[in-house]
PyMOL Python script that loads the backbone (N, CA, C, O; Angstrom):
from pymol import cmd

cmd.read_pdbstr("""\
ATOM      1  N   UNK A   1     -10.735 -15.399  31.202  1.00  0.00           N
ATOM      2  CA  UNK A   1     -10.222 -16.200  30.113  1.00  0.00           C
ATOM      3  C   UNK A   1      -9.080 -15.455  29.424  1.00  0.00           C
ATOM      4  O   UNK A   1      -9.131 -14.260  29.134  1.00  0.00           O
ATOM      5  N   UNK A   2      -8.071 -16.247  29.194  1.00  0.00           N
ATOM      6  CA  UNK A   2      -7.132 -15.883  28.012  1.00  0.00           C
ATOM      7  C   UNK A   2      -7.447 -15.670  26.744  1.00  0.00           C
ATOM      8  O   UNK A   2      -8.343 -16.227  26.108  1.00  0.00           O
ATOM      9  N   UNK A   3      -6.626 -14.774  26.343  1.00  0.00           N
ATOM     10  CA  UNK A   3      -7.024 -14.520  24.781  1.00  0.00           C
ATOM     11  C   UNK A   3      -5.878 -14.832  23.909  1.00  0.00           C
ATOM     12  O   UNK A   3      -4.691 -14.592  24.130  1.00  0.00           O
ATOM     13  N   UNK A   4      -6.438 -15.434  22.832  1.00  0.00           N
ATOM     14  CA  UNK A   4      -5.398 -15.911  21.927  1.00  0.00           C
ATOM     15  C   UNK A   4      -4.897 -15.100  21.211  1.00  0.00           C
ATOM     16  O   UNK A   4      -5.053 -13.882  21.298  1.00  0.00           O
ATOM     17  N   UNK A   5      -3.873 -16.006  19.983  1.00  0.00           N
ATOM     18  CA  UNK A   5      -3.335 -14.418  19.352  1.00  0.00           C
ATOM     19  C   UNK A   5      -2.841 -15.478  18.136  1.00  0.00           C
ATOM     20  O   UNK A   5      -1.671 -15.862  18.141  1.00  0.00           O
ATOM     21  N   UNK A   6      -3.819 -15.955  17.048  1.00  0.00           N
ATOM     22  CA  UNK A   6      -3.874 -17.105  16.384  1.00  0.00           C
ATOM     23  C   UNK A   6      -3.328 -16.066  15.055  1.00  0.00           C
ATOM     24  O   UNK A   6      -2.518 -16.581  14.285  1.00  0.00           O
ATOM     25  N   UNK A   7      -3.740 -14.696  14.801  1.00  0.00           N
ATOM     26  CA  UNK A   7      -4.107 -14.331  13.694  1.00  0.00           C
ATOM     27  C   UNK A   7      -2.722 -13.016  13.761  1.00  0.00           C
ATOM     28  O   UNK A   7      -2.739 -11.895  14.270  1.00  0.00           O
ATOM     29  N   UNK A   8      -1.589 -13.774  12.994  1.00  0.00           N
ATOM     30  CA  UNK A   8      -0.648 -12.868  13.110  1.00  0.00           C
ATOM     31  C   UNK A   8      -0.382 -11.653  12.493  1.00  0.00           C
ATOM     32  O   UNK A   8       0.681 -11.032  12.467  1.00  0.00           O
ATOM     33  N   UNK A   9      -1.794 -11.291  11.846  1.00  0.00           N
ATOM     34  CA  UNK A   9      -1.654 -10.040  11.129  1.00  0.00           C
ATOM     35  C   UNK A   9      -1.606  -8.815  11.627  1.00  0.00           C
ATOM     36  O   UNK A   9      -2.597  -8.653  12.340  1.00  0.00           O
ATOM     37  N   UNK A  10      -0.917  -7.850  11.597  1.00  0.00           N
ATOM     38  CA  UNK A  10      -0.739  -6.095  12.345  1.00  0.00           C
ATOM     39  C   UNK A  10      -0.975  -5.319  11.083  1.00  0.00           C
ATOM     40  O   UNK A  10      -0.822  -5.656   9.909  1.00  0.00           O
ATOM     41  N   UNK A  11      -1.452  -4.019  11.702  1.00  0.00           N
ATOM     42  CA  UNK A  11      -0.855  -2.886  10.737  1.00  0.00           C
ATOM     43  C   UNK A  11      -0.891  -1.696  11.482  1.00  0.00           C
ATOM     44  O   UNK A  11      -1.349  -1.462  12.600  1.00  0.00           O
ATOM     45  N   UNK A  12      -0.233  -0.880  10.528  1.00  0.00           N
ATOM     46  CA  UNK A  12       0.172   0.227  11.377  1.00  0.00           C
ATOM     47  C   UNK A  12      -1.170   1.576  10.542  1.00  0.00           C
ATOM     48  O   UNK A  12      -1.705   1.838   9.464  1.00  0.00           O
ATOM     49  N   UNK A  13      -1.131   1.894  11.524  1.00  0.00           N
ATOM     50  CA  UNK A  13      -2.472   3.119  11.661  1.00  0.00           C
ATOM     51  C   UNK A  13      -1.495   4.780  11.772  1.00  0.00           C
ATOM     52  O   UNK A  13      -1.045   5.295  12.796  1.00  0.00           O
ATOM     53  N   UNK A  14      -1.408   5.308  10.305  1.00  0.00           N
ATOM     54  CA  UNK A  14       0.060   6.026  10.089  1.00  0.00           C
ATOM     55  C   UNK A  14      -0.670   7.600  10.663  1.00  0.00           C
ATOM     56  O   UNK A  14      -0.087   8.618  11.036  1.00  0.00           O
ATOM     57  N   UNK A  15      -2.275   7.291  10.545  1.00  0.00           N
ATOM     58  CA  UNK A  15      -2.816   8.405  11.037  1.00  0.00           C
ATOM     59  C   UNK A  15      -2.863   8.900  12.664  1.00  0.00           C
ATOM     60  O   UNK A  15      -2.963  10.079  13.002  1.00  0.00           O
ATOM     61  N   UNK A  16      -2.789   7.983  13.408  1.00  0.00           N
ATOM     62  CA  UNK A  16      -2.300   8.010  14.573  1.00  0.00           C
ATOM     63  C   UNK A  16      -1.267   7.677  15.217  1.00  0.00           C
ATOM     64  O   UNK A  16      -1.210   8.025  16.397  1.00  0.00           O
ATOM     65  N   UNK A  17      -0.199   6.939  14.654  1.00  0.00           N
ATOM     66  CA  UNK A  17       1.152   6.415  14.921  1.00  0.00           C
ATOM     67  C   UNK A  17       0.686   5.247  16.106  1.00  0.00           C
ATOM     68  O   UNK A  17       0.727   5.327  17.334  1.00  0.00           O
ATOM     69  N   UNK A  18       0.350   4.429  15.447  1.00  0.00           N
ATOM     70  CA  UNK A  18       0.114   3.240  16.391  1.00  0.00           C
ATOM     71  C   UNK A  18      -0.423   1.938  15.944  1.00  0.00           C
ATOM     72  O   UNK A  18      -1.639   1.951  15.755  1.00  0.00           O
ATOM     73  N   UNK A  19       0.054   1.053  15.773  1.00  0.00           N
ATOM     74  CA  UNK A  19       0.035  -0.235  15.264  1.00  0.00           C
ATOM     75  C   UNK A  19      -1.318  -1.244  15.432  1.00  0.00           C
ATOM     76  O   UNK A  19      -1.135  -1.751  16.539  1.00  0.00           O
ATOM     77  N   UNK A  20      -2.045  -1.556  15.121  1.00  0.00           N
ATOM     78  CA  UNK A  20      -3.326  -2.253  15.455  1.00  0.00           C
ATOM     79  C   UNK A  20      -3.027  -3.945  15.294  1.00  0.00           C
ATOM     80  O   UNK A  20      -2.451  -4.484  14.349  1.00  0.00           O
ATOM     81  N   UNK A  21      -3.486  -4.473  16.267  1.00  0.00           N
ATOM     82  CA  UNK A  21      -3.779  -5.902  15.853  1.00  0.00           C
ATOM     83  C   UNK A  21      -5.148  -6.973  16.412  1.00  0.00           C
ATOM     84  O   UNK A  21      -6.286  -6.504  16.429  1.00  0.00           O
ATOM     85  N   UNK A  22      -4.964  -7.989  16.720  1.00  0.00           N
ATOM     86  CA  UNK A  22      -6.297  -8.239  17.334  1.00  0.00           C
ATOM     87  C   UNK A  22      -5.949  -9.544  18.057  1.00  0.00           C
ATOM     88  O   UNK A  22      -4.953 -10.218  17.793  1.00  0.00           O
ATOM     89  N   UNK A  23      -6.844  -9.834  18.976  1.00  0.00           N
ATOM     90  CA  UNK A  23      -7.211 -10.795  19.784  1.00  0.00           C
ATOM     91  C   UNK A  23      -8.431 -11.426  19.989  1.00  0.00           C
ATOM     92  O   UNK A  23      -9.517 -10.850  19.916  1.00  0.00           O
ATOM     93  N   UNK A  24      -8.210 -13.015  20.334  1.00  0.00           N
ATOM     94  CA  UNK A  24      -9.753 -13.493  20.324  1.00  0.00           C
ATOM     95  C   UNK A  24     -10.156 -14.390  21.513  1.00  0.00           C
ATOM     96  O   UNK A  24      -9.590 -15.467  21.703  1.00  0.00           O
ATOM     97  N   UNK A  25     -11.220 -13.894  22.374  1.00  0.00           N
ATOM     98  CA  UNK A  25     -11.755 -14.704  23.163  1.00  0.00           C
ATOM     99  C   UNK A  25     -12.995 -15.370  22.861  1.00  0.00           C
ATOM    100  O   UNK A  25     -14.177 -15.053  22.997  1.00  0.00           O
ATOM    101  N   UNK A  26     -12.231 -16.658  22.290  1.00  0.00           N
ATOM    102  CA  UNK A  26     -13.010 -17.683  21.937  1.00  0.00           C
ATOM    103  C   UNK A  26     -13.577 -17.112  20.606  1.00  0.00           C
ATOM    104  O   UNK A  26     -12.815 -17.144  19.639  1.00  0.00           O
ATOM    105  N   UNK A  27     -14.879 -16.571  20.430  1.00  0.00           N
ATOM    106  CA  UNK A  27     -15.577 -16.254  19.035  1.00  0.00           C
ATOM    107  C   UNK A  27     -15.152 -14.780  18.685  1.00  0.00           C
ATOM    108  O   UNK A  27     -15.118 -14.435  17.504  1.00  0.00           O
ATOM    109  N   UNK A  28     -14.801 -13.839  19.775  1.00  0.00           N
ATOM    110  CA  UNK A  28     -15.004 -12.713  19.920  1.00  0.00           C
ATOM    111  C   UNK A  28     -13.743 -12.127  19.455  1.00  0.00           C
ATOM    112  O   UNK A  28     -12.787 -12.217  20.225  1.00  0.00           O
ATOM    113  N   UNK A  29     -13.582 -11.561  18.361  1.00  0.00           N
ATOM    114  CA  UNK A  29     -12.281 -10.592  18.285  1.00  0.00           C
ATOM    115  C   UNK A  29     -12.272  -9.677  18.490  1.00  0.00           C
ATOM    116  O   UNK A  29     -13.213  -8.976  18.117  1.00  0.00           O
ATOM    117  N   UNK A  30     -10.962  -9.014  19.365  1.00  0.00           N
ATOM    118  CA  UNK A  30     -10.921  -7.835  20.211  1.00  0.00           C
ATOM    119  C   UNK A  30      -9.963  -6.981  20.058  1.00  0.00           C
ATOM    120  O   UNK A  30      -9.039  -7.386  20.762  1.00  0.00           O
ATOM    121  N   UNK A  31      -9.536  -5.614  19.307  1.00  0.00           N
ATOM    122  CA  UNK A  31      -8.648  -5.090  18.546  1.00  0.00           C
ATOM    123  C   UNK A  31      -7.966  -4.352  19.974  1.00  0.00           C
ATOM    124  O   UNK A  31      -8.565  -3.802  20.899  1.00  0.00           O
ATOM    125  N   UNK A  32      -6.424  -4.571  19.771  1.00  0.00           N
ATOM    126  CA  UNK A  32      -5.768  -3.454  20.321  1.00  0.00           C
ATOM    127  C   UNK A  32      -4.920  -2.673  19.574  1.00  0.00           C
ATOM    128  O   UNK A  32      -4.524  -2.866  18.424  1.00  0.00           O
ATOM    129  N   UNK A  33      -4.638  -1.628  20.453  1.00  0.00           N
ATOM    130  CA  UNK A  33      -3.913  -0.624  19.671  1.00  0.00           C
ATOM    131  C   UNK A  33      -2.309  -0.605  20.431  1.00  0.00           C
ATOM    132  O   UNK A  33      -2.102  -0.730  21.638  1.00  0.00           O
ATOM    133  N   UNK A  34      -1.552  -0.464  19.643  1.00  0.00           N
ATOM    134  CA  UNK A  34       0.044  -0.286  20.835  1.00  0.00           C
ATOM    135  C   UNK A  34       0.004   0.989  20.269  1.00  0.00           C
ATOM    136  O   UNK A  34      -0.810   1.114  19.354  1.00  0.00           O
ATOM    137  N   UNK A  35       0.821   2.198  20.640  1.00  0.00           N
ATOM    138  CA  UNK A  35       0.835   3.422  21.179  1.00  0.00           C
ATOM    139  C   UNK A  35       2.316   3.901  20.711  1.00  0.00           C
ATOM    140  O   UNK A  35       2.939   3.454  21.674  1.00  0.00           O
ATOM    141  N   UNK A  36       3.086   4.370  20.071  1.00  0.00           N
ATOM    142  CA  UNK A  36       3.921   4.728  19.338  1.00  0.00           C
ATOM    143  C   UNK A  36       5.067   5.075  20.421  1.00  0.00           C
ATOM    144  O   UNK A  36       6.209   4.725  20.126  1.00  0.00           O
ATOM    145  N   UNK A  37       4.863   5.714  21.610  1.00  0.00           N
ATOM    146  CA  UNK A  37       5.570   6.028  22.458  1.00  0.00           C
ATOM    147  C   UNK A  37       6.148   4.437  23.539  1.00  0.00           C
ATOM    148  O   UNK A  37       7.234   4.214  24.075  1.00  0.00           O
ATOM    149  N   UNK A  38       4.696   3.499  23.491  1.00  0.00           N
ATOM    150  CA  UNK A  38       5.108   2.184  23.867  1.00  0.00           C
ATOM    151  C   UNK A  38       6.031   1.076  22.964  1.00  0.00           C
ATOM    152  O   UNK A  38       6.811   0.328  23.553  1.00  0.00           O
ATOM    153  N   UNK A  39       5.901   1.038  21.707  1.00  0.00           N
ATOM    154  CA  UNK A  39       6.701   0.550  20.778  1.00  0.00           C
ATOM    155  C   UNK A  39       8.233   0.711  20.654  1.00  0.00           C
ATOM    156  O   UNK A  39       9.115  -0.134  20.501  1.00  0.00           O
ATOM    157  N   UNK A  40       8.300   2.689  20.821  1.00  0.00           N
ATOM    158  CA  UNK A  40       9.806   3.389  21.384  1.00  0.00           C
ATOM    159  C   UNK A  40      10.321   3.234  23.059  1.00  0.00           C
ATOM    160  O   UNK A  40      11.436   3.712  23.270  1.00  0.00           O
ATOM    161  N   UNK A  41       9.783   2.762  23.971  1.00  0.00           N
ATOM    162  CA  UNK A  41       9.878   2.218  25.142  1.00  0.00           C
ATOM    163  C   UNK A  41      10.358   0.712  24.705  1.00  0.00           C
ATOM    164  O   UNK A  41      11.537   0.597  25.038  1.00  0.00           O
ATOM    165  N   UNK A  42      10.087   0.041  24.354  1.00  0.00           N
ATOM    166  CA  UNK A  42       9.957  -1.478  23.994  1.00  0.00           C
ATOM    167  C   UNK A  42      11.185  -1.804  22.874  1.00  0.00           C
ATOM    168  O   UNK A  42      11.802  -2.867  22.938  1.00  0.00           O
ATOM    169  N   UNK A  43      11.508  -0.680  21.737  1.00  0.00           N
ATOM    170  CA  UNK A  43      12.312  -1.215  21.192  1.00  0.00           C
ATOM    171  C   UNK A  43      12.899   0.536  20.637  1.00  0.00           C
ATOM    172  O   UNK A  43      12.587   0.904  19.505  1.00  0.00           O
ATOM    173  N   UNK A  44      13.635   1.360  21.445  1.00  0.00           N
ATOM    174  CA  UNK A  44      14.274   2.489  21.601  1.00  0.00           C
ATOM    175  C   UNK A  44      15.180   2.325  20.270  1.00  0.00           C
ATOM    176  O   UNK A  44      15.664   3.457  20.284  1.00  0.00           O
ATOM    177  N   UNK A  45      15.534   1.942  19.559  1.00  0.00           N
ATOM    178  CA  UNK A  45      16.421   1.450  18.103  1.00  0.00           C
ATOM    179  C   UNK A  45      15.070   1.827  17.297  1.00  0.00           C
ATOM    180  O   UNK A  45      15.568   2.445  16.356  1.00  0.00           O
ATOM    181  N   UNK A  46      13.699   1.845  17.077  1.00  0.00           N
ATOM    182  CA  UNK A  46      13.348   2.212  15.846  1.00  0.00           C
ATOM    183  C   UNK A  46      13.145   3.380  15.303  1.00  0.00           C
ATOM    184  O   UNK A  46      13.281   4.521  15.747  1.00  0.00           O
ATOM    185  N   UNK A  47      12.806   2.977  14.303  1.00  0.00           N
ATOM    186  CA  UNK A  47      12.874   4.156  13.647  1.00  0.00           C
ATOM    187  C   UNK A  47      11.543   4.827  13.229  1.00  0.00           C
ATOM    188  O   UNK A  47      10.706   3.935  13.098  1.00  0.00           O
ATOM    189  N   UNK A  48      11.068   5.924  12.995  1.00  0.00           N
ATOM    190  CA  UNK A  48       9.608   6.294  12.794  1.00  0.00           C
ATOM    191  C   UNK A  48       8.919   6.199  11.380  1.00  0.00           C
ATOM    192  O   UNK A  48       7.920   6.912  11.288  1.00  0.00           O
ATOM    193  N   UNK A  49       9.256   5.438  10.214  1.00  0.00           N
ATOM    194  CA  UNK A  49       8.413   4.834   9.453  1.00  0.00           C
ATOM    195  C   UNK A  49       7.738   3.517   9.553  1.00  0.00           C
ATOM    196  O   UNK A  49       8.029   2.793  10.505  1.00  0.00           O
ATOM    197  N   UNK A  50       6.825   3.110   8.633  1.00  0.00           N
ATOM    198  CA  UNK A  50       5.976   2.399   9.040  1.00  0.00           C
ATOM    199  C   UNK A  50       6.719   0.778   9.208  1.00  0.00           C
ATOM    200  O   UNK A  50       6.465  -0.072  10.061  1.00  0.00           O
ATOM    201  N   UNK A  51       7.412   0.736   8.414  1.00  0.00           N
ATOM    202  CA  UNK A  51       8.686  -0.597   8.577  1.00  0.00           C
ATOM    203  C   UNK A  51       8.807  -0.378  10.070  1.00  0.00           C
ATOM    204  O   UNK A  51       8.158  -1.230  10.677  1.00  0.00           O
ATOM    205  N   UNK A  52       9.501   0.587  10.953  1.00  0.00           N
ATOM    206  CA  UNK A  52      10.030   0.569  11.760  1.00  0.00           C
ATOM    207  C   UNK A  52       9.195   0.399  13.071  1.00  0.00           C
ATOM    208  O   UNK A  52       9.631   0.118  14.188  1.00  0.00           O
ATOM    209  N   UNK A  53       7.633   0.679  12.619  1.00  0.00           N
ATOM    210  CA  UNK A  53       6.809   0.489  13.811  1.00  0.00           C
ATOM    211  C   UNK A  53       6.477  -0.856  14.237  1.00  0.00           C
ATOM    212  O   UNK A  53       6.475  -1.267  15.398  1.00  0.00           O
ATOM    213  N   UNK A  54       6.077  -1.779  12.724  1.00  0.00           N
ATOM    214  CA  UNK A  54       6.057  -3.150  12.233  1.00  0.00           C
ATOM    215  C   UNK A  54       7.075  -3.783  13.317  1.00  0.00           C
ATOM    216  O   UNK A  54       6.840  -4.058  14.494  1.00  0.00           O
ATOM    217  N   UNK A  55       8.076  -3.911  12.703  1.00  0.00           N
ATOM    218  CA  UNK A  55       9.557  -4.657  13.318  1.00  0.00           C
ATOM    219  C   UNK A  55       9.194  -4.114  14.648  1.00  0.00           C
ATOM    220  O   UNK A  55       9.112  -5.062  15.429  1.00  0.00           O
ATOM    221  N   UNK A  56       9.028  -3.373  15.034  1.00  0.00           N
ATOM    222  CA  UNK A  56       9.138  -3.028  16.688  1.00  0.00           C
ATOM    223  C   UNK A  56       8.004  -3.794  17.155  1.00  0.00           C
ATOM    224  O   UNK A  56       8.225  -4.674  17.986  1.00  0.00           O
ATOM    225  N   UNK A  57       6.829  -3.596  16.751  1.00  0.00           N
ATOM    226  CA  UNK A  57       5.824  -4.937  17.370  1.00  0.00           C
ATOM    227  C   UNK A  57       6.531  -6.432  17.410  1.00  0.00           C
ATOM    228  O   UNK A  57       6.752  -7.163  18.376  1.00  0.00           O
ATOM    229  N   UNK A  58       6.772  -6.593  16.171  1.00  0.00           N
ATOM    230  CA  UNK A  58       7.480  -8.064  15.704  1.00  0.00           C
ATOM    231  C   UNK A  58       8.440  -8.751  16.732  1.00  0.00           C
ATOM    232  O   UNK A  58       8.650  -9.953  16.897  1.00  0.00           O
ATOM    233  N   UNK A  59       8.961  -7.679  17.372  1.00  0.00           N
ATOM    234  CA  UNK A  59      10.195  -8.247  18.364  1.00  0.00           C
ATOM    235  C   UNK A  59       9.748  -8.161  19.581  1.00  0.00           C
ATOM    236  O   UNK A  59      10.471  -8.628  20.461  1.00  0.00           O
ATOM    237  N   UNK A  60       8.712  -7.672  19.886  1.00  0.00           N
ATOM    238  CA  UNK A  60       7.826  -7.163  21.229  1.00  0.00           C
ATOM    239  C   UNK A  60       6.667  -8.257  21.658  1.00  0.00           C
ATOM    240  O   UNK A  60       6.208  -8.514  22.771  1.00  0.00           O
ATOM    241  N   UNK A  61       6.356  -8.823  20.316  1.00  0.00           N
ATOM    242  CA  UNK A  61       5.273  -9.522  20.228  1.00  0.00           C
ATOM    243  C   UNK A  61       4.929 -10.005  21.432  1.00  0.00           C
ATOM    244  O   UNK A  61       3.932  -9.503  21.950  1.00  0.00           O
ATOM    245  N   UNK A  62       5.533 -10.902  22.043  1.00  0.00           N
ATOM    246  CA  UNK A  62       5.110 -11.548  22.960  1.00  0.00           C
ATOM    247  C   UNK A  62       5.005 -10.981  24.378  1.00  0.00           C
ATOM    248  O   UNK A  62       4.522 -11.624  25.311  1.00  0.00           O
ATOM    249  N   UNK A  63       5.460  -9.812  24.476  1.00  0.00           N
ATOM    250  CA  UNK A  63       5.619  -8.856  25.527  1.00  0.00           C
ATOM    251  C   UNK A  63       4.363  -8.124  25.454  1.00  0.00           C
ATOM    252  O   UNK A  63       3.716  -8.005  26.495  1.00  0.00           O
ATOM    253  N   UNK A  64       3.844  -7.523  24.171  1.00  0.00           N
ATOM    254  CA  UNK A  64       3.232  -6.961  23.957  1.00  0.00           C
ATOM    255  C   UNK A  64       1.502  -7.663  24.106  1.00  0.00           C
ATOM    256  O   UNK A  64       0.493  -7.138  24.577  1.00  0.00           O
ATOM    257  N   UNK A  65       1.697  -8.979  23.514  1.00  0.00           N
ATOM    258  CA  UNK A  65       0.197 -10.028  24.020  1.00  0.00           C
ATOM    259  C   UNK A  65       0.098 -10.107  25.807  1.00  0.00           C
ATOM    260  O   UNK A  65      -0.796  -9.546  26.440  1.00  0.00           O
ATOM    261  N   UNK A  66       1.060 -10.809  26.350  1.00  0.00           N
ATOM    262  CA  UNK A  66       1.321 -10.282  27.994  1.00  0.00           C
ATOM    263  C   UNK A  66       0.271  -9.185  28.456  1.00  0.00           C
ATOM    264  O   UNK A  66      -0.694  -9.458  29.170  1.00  0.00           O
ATOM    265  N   UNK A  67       0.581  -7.820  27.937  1.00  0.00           N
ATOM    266  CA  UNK A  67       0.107  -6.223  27.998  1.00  0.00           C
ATOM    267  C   UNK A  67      -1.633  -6.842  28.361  1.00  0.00           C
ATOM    268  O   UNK A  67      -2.412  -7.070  29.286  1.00  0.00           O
ATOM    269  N   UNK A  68      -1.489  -6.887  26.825  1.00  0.00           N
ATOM    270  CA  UNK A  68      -3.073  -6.889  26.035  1.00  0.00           C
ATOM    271  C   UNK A  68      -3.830  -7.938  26.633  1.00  0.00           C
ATOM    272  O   UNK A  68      -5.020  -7.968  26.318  1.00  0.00           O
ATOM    273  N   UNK A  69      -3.350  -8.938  27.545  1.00  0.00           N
ATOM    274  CA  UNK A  69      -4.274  -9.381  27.977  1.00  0.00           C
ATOM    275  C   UNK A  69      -4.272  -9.280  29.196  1.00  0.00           C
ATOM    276  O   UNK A  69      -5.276  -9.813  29.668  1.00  0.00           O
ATOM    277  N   UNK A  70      -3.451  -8.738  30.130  1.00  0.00           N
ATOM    278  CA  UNK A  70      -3.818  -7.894  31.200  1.00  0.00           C
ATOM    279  C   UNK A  70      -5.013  -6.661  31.184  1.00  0.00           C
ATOM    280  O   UNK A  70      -5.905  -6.244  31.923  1.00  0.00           O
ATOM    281  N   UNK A  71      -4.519  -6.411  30.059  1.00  0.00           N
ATOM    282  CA  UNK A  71      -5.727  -4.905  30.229  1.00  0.00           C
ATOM    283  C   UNK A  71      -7.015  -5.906  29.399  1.00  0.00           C
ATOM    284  O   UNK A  71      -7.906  -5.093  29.153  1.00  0.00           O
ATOM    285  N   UNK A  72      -7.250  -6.647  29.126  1.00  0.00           N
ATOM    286  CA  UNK A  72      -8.273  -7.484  28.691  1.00  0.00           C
ATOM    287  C   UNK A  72      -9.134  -7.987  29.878  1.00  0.00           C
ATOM    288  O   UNK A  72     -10.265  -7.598  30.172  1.00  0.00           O
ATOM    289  N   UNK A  73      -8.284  -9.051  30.587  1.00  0.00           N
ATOM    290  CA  UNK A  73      -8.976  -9.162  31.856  1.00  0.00           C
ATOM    291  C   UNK A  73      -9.239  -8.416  32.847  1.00  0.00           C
ATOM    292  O   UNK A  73     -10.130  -8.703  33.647  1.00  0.00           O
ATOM    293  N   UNK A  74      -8.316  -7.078  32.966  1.00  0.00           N
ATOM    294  CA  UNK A  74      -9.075  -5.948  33.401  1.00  0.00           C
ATOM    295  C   UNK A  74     -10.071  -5.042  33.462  1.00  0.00           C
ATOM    296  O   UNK A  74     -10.525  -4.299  34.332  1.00  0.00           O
ATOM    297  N   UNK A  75     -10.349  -5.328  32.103  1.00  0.00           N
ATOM    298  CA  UNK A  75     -11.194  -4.176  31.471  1.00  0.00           C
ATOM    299  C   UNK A  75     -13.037  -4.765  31.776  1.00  0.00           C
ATOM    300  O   UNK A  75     -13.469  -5.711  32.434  1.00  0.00           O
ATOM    301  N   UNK A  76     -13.563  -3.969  31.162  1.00  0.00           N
ATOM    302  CA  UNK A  76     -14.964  -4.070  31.232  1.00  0.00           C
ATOM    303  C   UNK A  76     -15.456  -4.933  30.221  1.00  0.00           C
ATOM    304  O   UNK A  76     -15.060  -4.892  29.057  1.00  0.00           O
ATOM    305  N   UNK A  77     -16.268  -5.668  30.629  1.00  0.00           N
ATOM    306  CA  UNK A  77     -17.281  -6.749  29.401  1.00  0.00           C
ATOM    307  C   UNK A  77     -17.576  -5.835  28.612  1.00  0.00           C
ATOM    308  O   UNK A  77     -17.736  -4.658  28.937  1.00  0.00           O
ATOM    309  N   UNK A  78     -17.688  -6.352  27.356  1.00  0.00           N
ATOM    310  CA  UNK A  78     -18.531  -5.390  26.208  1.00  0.00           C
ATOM    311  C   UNK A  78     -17.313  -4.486  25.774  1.00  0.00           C
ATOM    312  O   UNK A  78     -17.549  -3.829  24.760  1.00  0.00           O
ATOM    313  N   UNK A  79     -16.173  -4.328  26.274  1.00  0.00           N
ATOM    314  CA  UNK A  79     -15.103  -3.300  25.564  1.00  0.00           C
ATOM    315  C   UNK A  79     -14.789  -4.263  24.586  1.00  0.00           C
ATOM    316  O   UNK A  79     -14.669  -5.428  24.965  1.00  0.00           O
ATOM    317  N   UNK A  80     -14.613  -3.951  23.229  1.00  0.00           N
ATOM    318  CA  UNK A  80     -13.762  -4.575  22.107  1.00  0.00           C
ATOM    319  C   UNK A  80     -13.066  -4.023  21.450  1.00  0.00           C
ATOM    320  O   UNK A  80     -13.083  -4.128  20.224  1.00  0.00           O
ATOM    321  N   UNK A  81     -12.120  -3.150  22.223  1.00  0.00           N
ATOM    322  CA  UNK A  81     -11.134  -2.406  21.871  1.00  0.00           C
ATOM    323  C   UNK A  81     -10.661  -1.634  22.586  1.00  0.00           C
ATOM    324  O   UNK A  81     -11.384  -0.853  23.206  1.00  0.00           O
ATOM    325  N   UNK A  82      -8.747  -1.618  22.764  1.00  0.00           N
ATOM    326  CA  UNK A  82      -8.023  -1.395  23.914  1.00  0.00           C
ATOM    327  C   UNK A  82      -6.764  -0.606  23.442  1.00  0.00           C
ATOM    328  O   UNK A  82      -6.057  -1.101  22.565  1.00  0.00           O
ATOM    329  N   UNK A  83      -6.533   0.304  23.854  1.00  0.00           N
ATOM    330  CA  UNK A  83      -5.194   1.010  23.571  1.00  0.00           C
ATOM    331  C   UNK A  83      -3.914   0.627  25.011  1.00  0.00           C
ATOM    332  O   UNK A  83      -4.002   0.735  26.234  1.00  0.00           O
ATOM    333  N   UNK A  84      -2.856   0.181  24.126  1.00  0.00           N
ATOM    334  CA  UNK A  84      -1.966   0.163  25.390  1.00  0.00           C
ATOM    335  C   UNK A  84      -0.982   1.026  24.986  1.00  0.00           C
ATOM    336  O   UNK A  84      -0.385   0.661  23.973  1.00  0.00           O
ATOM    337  N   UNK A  85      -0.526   2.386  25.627  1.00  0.00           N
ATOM    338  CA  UNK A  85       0.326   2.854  25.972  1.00  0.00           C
ATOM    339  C   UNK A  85       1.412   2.801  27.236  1.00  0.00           C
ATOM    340  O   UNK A  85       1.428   2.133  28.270  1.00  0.00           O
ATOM    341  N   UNK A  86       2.230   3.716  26.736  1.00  0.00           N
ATOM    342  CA  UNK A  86       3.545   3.027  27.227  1.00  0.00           C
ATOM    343  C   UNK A  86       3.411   2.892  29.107  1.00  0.00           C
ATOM    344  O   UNK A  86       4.029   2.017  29.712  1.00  0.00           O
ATOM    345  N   UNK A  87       2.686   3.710  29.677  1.00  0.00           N
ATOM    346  CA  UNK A  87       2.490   3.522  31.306  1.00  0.00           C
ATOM    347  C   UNK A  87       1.741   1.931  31.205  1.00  0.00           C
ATOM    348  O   UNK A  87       1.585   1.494  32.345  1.00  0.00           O
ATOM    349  N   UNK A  88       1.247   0.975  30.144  1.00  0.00           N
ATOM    350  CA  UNK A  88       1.310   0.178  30.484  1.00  0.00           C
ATOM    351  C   UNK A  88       2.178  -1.322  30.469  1.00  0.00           C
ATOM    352  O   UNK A  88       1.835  -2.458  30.796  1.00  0.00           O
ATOM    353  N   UNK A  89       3.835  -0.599  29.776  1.00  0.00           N
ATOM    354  CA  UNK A  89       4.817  -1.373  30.307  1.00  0.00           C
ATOM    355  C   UNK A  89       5.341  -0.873  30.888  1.00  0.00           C
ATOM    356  O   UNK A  89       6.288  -1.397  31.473  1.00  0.00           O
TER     357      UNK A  89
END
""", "prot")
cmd.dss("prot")
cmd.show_as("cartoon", "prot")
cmd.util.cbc("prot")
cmd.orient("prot")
């Protein structure tokens, strides 16, 4: 199954440099993480405050859901939570 991406809220996780958001299959919401080095792969113009991690998801977005639900349907039942770094664009 596909996972949606109804709930356009992100934030950035300043303790690890990596942006969190979430996904839902069907009832189930399923957090990923994008990866600071994938964000600078994806949009090489930002900049390293938290604005700049934001906007770099923002313009990625849809590249970035693509990712997340590859490694979704990849992954193992029962995982509800996924880091994508940059080897996975």
């Amino acid at each position: 199954m596909r996972l949606s991406f109804p709930n356009p809220s992100r934030s950035f996780d300043a303790c690890n440099s990596r942006v969190l958001f979430w996904g839902y299959d069907g009832a189930i919401e399923v957090s990923f993480f994008v990866e600071a080095e994938a964000l600078k792969l994806l949009c090489p113009e930002m900049d390293g405050a938290e604005t700049g991690f934001l906007n770099a998801f923002d313009t990625a977005c849809n590249r970035i859901h693509e990712v997340a639900n590859k490694a979704y349907i990849g992954g193992s039942k029962g995982a509800y939570g996924y880091t994508l770094s940059a080897d996975d664009f």
